[in-house]
MARROKE-286801 format. One line per 2 residues: number of its first residue (from 0); their letters; for each residue x, y, z of N, C-alpha, C, O, CB. Coordinates in steps of 0.2 Angstrom, whole numbers. Glycine has a CB too. Layout:
REM MARROKE-286801
NUM> A> X/Y/Z/X/Y/Z/X/Y/Z/X/Y/Z/X/Y/Z; ...
//
This chain:
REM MARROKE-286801
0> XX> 418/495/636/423/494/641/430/492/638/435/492/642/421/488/646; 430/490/630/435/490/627/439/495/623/444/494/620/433/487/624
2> XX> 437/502/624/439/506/620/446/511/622/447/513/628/433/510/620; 448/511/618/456/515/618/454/519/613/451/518/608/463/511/616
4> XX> 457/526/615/460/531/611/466/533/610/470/533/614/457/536/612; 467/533/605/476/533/603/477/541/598/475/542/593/478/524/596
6> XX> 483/546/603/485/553/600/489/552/598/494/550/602/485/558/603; 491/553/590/499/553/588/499/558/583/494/560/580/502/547/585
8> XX> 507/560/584/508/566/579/515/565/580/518/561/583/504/574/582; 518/570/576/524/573/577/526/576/583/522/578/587/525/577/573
10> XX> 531/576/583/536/579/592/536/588/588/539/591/583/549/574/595; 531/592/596/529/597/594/522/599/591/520/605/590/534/599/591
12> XX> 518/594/589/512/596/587/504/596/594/498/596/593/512/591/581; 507/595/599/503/596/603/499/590/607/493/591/609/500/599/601
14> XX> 503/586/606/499/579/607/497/578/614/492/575/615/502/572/605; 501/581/621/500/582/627/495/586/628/491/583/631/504/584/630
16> XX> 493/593/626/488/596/627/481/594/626/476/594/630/489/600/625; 482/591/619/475/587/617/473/583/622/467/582/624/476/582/610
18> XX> 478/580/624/474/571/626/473/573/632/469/570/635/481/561/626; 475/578/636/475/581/646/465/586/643/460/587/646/487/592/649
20> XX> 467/588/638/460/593/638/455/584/636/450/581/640/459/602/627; 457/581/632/451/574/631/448/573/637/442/573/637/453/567/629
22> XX> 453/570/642/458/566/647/450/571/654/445/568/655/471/571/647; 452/578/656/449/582/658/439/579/656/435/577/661/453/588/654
24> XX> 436/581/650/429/580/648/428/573/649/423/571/651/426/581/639; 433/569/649/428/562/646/432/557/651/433/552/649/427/559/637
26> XX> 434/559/658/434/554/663/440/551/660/438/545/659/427/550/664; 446/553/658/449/549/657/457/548/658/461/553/658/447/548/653
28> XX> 459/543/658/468/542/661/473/542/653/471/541/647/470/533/667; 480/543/655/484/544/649/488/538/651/489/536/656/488/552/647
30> XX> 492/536/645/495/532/646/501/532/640/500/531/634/491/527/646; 507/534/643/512/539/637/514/533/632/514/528/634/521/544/642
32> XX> 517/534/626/517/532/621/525/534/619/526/534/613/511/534/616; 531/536/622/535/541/624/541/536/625/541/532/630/533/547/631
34> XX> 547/535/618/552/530/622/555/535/627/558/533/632/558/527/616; 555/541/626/562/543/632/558/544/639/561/543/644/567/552/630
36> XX> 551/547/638/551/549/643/548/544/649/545/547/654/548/553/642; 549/539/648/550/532/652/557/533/659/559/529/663/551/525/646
38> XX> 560/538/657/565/539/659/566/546/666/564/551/667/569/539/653; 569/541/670/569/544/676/571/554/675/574/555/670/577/538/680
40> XX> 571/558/678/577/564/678/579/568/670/584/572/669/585/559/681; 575/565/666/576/565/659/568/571/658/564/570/653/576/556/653
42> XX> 568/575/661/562/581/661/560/585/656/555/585/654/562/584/665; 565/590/654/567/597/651/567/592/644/562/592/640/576/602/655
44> XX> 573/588/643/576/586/635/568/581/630/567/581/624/584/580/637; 566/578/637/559/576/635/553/578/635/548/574/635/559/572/636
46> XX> 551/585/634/546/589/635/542/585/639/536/585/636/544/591/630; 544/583/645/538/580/649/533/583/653/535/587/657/541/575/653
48> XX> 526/581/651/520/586/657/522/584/663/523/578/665/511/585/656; 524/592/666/525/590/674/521/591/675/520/585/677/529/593/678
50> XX> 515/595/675/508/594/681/504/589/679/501/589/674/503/601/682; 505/586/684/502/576/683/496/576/689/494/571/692/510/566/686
52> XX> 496/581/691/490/581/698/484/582/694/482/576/695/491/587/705; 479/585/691/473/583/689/471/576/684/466/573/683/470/590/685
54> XX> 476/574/681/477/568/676/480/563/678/486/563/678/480/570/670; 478/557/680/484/552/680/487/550/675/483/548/670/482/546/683
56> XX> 495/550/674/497/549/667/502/540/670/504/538/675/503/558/663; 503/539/666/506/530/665/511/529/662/511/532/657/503/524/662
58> XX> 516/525/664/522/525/660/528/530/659/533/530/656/521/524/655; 527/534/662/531/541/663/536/537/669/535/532/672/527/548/667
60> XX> 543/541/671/546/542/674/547/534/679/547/532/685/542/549/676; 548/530/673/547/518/676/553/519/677/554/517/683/545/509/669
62> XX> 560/521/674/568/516/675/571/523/675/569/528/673/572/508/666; 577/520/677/582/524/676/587/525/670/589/520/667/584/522/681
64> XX> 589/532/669/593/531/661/598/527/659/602/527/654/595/537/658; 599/522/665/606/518/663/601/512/664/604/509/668/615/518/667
66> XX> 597/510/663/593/504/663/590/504/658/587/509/656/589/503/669; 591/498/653/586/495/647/579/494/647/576/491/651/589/489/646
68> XX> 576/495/640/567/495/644/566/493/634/567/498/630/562/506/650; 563/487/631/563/483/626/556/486/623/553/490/627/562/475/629
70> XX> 553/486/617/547/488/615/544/482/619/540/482/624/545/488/606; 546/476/616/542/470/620/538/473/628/532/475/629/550/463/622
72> XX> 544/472/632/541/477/640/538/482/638/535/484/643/548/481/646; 537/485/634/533/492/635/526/489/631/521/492/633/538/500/629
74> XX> 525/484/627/520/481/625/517/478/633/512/480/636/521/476/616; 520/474/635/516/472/642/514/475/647/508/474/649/520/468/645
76> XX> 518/481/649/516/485/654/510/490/651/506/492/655/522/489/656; 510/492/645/506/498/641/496/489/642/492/487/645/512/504/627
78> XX> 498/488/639/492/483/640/489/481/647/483/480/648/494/476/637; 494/482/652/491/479/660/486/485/661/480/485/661/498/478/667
80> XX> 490/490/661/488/497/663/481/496/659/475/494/661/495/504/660; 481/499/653/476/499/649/471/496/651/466/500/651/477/496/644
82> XX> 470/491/652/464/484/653/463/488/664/458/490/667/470/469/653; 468/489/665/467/491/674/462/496/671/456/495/672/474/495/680
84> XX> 464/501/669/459/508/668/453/507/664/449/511/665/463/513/664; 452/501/660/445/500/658/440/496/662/434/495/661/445/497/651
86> XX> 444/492/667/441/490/674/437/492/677/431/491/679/444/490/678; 442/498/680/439/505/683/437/511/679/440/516/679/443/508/688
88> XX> 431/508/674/426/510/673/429/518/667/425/520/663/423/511/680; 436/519/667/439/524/664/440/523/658/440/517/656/444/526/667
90> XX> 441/530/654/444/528/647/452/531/645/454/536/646/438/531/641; 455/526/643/462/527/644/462/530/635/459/530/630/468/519/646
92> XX> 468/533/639/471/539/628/478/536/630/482/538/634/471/553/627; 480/532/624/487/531/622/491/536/621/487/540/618/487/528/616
94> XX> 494/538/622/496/546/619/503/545/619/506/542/624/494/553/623; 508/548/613/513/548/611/518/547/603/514/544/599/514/546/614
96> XX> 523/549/601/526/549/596/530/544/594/532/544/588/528/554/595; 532/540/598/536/534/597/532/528/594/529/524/596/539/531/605
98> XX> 532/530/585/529/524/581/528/517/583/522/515/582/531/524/576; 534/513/586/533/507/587/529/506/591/524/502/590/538/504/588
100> XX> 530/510/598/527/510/604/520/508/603/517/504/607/528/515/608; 516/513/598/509/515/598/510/508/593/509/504/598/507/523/594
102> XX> 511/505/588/511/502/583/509/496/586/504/492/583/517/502/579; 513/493/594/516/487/597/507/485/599/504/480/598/523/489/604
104> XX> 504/490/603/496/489/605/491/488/599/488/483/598/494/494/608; 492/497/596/487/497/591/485/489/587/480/487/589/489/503/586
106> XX> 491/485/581/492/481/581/492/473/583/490/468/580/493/484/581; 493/474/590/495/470/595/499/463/591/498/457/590/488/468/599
108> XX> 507/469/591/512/466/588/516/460/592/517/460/598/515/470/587; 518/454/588/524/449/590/528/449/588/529/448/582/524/444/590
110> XX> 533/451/596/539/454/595/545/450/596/548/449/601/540/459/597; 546/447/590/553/442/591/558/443/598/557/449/600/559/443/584
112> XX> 563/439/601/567/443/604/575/439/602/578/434/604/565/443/612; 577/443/597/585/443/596/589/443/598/591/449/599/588/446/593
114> XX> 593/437/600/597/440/605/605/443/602/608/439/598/597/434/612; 608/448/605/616/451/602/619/444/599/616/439/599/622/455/610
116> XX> 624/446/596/630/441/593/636/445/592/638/449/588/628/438/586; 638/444/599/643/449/600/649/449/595/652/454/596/646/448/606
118> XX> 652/445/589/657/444/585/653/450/579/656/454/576/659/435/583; 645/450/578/643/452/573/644/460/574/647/465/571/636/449/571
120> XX> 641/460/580/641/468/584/649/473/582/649/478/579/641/466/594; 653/469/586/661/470/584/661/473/579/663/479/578/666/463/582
122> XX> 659/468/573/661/468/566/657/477/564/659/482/561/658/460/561; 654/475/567/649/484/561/653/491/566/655/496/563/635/485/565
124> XX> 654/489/574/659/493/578/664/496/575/665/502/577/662/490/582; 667/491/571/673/494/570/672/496/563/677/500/561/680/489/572
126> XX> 668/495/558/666/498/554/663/505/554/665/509/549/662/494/552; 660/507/559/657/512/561/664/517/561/665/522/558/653/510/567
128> XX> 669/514/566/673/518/566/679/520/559/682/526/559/676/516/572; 680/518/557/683/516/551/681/520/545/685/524/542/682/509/549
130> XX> 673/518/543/671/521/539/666/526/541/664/529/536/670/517/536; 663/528/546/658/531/549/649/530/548/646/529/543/661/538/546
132> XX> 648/531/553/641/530/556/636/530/549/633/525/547/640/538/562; 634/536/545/633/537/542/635/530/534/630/526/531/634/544/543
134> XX> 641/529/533/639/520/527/637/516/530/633/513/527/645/515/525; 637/515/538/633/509/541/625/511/542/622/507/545/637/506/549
136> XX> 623/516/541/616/516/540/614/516/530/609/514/528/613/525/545; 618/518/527/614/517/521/615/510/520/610/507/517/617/522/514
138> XX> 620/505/522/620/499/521/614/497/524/612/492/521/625/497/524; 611/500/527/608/496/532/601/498/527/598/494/524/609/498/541
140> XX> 599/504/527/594/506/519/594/504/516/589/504/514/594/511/515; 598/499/511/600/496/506/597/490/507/593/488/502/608/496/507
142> XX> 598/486/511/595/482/514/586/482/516/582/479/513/599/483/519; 585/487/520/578/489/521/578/498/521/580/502/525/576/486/529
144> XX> 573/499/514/573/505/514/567/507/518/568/513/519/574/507/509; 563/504/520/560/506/528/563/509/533/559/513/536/559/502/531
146> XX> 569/507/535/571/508/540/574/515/540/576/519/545/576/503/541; 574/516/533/575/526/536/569/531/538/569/537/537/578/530/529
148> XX> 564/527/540/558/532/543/558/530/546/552/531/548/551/533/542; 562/524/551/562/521/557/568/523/563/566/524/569/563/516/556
150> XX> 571/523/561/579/524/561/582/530/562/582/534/558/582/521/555; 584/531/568/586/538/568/592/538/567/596/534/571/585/542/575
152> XX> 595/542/560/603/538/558/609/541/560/614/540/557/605/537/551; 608/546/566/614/547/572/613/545/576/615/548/581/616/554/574
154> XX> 610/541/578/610/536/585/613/529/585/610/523/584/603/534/587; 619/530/585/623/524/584/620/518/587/619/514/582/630/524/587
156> XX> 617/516/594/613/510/593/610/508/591/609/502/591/612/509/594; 606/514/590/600/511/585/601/509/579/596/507/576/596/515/585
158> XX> 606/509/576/608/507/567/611/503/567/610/499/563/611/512/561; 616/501/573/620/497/572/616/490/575/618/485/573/626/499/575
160> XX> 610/492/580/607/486/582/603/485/577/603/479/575/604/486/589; 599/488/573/596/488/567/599/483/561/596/479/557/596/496/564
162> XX> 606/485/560/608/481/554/611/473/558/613/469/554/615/486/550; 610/472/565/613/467/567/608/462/565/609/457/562/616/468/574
164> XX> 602/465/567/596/460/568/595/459/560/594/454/557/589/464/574; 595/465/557/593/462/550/599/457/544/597/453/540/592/468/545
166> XX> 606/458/547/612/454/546/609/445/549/609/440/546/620/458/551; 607/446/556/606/438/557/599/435/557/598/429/558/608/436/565
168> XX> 595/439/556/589/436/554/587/434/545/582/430/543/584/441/557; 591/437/541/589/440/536/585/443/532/585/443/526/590/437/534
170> XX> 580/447/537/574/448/535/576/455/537/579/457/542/568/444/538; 572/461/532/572/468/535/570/468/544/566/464/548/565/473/531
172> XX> 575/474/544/572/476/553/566/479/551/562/478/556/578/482/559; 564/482/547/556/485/547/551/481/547/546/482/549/553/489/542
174> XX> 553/472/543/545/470/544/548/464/548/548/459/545/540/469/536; 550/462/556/554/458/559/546/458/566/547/454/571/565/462/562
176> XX> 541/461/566/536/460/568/528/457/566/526/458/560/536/466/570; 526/454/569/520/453/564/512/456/567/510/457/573/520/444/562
178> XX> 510/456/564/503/460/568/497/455/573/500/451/576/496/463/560; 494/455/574/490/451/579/483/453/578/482/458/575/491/452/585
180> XX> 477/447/582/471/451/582/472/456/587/476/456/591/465/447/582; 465/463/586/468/467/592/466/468/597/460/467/597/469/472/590
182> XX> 467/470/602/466/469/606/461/473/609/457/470/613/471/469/609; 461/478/608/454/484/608/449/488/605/449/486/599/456/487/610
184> XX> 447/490/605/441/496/601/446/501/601/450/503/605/432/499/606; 446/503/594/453/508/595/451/514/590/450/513/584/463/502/593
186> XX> 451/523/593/450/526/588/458/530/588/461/534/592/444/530/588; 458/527/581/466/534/581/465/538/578/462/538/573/475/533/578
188> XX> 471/545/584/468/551/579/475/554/578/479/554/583/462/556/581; 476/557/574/483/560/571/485/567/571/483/570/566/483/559/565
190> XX> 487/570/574/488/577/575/490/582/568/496/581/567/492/578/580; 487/586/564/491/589/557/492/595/558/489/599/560/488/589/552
192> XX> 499/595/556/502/605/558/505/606/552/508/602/549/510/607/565; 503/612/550/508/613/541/516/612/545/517/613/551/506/625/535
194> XX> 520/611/540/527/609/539/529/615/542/532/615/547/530/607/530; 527/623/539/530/628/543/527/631/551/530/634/555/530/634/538
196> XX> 519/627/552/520/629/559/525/626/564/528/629/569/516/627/561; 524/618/561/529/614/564/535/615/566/536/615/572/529/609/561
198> XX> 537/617/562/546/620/561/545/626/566/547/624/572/549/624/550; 544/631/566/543/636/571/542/636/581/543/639/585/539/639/568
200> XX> 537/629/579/536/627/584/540/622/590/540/622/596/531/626/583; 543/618/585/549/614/587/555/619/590/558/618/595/551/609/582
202> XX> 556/625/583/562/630/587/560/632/593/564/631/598/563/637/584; 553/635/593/552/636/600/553/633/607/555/634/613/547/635/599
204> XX> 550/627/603/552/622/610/558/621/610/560/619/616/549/615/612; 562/621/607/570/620/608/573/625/612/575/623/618/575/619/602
206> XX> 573/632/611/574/637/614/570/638/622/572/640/628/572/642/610; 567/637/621/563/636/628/564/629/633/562/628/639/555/636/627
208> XX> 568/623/630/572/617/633/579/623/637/580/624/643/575/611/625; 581/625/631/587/628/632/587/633/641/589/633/647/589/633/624
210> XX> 583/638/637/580/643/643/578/639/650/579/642/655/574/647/642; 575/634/650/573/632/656/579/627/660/578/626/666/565/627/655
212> XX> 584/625/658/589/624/660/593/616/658/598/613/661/587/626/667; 588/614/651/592/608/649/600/605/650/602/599/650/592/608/642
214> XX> 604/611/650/610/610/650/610/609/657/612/604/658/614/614/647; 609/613/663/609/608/670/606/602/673/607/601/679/609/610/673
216> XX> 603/599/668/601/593/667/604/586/665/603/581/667/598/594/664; 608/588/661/611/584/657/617/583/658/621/578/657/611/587/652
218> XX> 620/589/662/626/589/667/626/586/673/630/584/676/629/594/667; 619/586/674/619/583/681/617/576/679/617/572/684/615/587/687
220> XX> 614/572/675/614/568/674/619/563/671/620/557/672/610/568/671; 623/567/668/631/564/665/635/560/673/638/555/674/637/573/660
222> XX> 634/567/676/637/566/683/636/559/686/639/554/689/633/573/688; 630/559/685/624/554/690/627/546/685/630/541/687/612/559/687
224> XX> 625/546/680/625/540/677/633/540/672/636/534/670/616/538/673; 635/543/671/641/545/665/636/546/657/629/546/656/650/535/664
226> XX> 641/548/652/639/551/644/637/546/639/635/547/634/644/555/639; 637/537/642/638/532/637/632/529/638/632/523/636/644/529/636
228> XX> 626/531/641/620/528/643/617/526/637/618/531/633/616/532/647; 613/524/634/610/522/627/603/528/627/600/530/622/607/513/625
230> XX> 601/529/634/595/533/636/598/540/631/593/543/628/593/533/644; 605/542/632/605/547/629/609/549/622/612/554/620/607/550/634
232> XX> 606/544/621/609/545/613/601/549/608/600/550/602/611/534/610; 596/550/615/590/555/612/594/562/609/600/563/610/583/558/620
234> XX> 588/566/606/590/570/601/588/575/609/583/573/612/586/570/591; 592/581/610/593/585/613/599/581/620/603/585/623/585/589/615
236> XX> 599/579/621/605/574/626/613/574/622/618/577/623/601/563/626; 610/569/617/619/568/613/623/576/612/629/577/612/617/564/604
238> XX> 618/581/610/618/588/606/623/591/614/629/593/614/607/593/604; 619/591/620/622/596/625/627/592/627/632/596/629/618/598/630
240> XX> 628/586/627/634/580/629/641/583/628/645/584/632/634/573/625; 640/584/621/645/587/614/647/594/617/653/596/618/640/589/605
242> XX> 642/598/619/643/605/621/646/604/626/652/606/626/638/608/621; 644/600/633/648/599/639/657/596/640/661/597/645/644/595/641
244> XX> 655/593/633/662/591/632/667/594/627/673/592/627/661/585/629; 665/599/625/669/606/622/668/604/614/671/606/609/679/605/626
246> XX> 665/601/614/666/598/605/662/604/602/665/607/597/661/590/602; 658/606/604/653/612/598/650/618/605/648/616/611/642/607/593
248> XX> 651/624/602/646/628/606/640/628/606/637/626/601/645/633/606; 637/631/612/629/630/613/626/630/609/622/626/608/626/634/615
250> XX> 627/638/604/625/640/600/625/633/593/621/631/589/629/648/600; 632/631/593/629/624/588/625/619/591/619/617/589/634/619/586
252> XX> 627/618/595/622/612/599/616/615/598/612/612/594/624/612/607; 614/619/601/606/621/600/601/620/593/596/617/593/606/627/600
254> XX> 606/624/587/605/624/581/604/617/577/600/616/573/610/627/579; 607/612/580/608/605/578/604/601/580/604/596/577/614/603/581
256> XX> 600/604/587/595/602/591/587/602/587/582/599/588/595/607/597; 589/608/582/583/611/580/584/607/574/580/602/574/582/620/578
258> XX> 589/607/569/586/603/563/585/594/564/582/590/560/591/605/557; 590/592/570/589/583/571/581/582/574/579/576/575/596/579/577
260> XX> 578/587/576/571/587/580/565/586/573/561/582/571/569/596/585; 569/593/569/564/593/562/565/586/560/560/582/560/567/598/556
262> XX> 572/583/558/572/579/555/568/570/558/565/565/555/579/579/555; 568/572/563/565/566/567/554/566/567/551/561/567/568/568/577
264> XX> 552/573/566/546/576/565/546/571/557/543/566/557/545/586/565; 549/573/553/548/570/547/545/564/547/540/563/545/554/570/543
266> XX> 550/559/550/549/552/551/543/549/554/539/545/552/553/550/554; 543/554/559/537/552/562/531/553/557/526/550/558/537/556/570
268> XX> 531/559/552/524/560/549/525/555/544/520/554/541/522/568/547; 531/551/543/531/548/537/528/541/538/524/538/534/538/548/536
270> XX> 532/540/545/528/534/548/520/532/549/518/527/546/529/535/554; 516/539/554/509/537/555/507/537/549/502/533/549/504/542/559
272> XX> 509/542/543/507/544/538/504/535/534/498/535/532/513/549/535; 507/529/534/506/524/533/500/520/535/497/515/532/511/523/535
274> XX> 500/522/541/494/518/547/486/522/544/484/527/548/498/520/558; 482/520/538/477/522/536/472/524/540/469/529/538/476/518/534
276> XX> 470/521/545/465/519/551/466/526/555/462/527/560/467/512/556; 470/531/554/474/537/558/466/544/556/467/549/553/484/541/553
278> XX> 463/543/558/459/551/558/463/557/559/466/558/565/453/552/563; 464/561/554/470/567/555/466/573/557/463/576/552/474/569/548
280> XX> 466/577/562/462/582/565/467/589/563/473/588/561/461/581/575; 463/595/563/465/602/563/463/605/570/466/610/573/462/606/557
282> XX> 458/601/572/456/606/578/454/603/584/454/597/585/451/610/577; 451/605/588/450/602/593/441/600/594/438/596/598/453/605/598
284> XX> 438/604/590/430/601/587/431/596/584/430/590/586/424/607/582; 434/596/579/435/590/574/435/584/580/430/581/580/443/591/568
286> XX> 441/583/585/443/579/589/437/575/592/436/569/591/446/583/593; 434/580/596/427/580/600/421/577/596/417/573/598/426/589/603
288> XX> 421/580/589/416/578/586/418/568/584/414/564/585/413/583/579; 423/567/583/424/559/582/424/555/591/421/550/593/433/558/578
290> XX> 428/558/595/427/555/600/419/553/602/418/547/604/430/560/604; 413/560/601/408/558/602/405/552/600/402/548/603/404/562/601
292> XX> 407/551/593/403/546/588/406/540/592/403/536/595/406/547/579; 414/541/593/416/532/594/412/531/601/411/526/603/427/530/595
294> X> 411/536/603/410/533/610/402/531/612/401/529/618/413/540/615
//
């Protein structure tokens, strides 16, 4: 009645289909692992499974993209859910690529809460502008070189709140959590794609974001909340923003889409790659045959 199953992989390696075919045999609900796709209207850019009618899926589609949502809150809500679904008798699958997210349960991390310091904030702000985005993230490597398999280092808030918390804590932003006993029976399993499937498959899905109509999405979301939301500082969001705003053509935008996706896959393999306890599958017998065992 304690058991969790936990799917992680890189973005594009198939972690949705896995955990909905699991999800399907063995009686069981999903519970997304997904920072963006907690977000309202954010569909296309976050390859979210729309058909949710044979599967109940969790944490999808909670706030709106101009509303703030903490790992902290995402560790409380992903645990309620969890313990509800092993209530009723179900077996919940973690599923998703947002390391911390997964890390915050698996783990069952304690998570400080820092609060801004607006004079410090300022200071890196105008640094940023000054000297550009990119010195305030090696500074911030410099500091913790962890944080470059964390850290997406065109996302301005996220480096600049990264180096704030490590500037006032003194302590790396990578190790600013500490672990806990855990909270469940937990089998993780890891999704493995060679480097060149991956790559082809992410183009894929970028092209097919594009084709299904990302860019009227994005424009109608810009519309809806304005371009300075932190929700869209996601990698396919910021890309079409630029485009909407005349800065790059599609054709860059897109391109740009494909390698900051790769770039982000990297991290992510760099990340689970760390977390030992990960069983790494090629298939879906492999999958099936551990699931039997844990279960």
């Amino acid at each position: 009645m304690n058991k969790l199953i936990v799917i992680v992989g890189p973005t594009a390696s198939g972690k949705t289909e896995l955990s909905i075919k699991l999800a399907k045999k063995y009686n069981a609900e999903i519970v997304s692992a997904d920072s963006r796709q907690i977000y309202r209207e954010m569909d296309i850019g976050t390859a979210k499974p729309l058909d949710l009618r044979e599967i109940p899926h969790w944490l999808l589609d909670i706030k709106n993209p101009n509303r703030a949502y903490t790992v902290a809150e995402y560790k409380k809500d992903a645990v309620k859910i969890i313990r509800d679904i092993q209530k009723r008798g179900k077996l919940p699958i973690l599923t998703g690529g947002t390391g911390l997210y997964v890390k915050a349960i698996v783990e069952n991390l304690d998570i400080p809460k820092i609060k801004a310091n607006p004079l410090l904030r300022a200071k890196i702000e105008k640094e940023v502008k000054e000297k550009g985005l990119e010195y305030i993230f090696q500074k911030l490597v410099k500091l913790d070189p962890e944080a470059a398999y964390v850290i997406d280092a065109k996302n301005p808030r996220r480096v600049i709140r990264a180096l704030e918390i490590t500037l006032l804590t003194k302590k790396p932003f990578s190790q600013q959590r500490k672990s806990g006993m855990p909270l469940f029976d937990i089998l993780e399993i890891g999704i493995s794609v060679p480097n060149e499937n991956l790559k082809d498959r992410i183009n894929l899905r970028v092209d097919e974001m594009i084709k299904n109509g990302l860019v009227n999405e994005v424009e109608n979301l810009i519309n809806k909340y304005g371009s300075k939301q932190q929700a869209f500082d996601a990698i396919g969001y910021r890309e079409i923003i630029d485009f909407l705003k005349n800065k790059k053509t599609l054709e860059k935008a897109t391109a740009e889409m494909k390698i900051n996706t790769w770039h982000y896959a990297k991290r992510q393999i760099t990340w689970f790659n760390a977390d030992k306890k990960i069983k790494w599958i090629k298939s879906y017998k492999e999958t099936k045959n551990l699931v039997q065992q844990f279960l």
